[in-house]
C-alpha angles and dihedrals in degrees: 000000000000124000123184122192121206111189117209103354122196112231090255091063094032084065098049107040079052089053090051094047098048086047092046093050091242137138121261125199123174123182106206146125104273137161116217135210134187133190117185136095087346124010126238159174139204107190122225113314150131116278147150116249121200127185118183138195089255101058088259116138133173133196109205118195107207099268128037124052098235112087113244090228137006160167124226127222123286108056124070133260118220145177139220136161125246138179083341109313137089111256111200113203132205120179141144129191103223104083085012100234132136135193115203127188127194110207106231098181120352116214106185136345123208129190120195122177101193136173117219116172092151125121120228102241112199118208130175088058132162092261100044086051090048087052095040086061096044088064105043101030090169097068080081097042138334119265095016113145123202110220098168147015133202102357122192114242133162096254091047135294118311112232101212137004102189141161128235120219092276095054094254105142117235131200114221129202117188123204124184088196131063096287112255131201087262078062100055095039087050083058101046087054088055093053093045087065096055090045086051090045094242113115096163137027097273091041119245122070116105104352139161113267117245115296088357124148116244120198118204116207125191116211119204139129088249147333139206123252093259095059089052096052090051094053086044092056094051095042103248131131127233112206114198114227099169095156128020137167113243084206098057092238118128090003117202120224129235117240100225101209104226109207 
């Protein structure tokens, strides 16, 4: 990894220092008053101001504006960044053929320039997913409530697959719907279809399976790490619970609670 940092470039040596960069497959970062123009599908044009460029190996370039985290515009990966100087700034170009579009920025004032020719071979490895969260609550059942016993996971049922069928410490089975996002309206009403299948008896497509037994009550938890009011309302009104598992150890070591919301 090597970085090196330019303060204040003219746009000479802005030009060339980007030229160097794009040839030597390195990133390339300036911090400068631009303006900034596209042509593509639509047309557009951000006036003079401060802003983060970035130009990568790939063809990929960002304008970043100083708050947000989404670029303002942009070029995906896959078509080539350029520079060239005009009427006495630097003019950096962006542009692919398929779709044909370009962004172009003139550099009005260039505050800094950074090149930074870095090696990256690793792989993003998500934890805290759905699954490990759904296993995570297969081993330790009680983080939701003592004395719950899983009995199922991941039932087959007409409307999708049931997360949990589960029974609560006085044997009253309890239909579990696990969530790794705040919890949404499309989630409780995901949930209320699953318990409607345990009040009808039919559990899977072909009926049968784990089922609640005759005349038998049947709670219906949501499991999220939060949801809005609203949400809340909806499960209180239908008599259903929502339980918060915002963190939890894959490893089942220092193992967080649910707070189990009582309405």
């Amino acid at each position: 990894m090597v970085a090196e940092q330019i303060d204040a470039p003219d746009p000479e040596t802005l030009v060339s220092e980007a030229k160097a960069a794009f040839r030597d497959g390195a990133v390339l970062s300036v911090q400068a008053r631009c303006e900034v123009e596209y042509d593509g599908r639509t047309a557009g044009y951000l006036g003079p101001g401060d802003r983060l460029l970035v130009a990568k190996p790939d063809g990929t370039f960002l304008v970043h504006q100083p708050t947000g985290h989404k670029p303002v515009n942009w070029m995906p990966g896959g078509g080539t960044v350029s520079a060239r100087e005009s009427d006495g700034e630097a003019v950096l170009l962006a542009r692919r053929t398929n779709p044909t579009e370009r962004v172009e920025v003139r550099i009005l004032d260039a505050h800094g320039l950074t090149r930074f020719d870095a090696t990256d071979g690793a792989t993003y490895e998500e934890s805290g997913t759905e699954a490990e969260m759904h296993e995570y609550i297969e081993q330790n059942p009680e983080v939701l409530e003592d004395g719950l016993r899983i009995v199922e996971h991941e039932r087959e049922s007409k409307y999708g697959f049931i997360d949990f069928f589960a029974r609560d410490e006085s044997g009253t089975p309890v239909v579990v719907e696990v969530k790794r996002i705040q919890a949404t309206l499309n989630h409780f009403d995901q949930l209320q279809r699953y318990v409607s299948l345990y009040d009808e008896g039919e559990a899977s497509p072909h009926g049968g399976g784990v089922t609640a037994g005759e005349n038998e009550e049947v709670r219906g938890m949501l499991v999220a790490p939060d949801a809005s009011e609203r949400v809340r309302r909806a499960l209180r009104d239908e008599g259903l619970e929502f339980a918060e598992l915002a963190e939890f150890d894959t490893d089942a070591r220092g193992a967080t609670e649910a707070k189990l919301t009582d309405f």
